[in-house]
C-alpha positions in Angstrom: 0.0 0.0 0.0 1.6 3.0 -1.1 1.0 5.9 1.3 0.9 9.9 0.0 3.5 11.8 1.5 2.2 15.6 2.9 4.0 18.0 3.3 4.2 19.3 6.9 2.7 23.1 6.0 0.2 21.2 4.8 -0.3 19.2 7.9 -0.1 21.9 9.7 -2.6 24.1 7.3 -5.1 21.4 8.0 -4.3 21.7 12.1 -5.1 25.6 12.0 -8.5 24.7 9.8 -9.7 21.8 12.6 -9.1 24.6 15.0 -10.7 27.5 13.5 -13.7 24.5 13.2 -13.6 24.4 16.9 -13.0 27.5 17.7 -16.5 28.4 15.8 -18.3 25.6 16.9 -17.8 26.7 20.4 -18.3 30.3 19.9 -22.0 29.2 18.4 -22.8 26.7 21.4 -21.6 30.0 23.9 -24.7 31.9 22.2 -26.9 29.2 22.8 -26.3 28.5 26.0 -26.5 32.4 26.8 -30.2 32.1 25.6 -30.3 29.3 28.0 -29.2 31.6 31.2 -31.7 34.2 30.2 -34.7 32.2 29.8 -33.7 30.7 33.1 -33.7 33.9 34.5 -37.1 34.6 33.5 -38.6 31.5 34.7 -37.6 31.6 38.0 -38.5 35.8 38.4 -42.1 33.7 37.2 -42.0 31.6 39.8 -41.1 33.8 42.6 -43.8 36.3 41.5 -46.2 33.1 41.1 -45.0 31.9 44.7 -45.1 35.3 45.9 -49.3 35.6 44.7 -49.5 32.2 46.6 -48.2 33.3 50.1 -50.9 36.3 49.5 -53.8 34.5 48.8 -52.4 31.5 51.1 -52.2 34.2 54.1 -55.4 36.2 53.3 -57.4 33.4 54.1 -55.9 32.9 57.5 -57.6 35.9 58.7 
């Protein structure tokens, strides 16, 4: 089996490519994930304001 000799810029052409790859993968995933943290965010401001109307209409009926 004859096997094809590269040159090592090439090699190392290919190297920098895979990394830019990565390097933009990860920057993509980042902006998802910062979606992520906001709606998080709002969810739980939902629930404290839901829990919040709870303890209201949980205590007025103490009285």
């Amino acid at each position: 089996m004859k096997m094809v000799e590269s040159s090592p810029l090439s090699a190392a052409e290919r190297i920098e490519r895979a990394i830019a790859r990565i390097e933009a993968a990860l920057v993509a995933q980042a902006g998802k994930y910062n979606n992520l943290a906001e709606r998080h965010d709002a969810l739980r401001q939902q629930v404290r304001l839901a829990i919040a109307q709870l303890d209201g209409v949980l205590g007025s009926g103490r009285e």
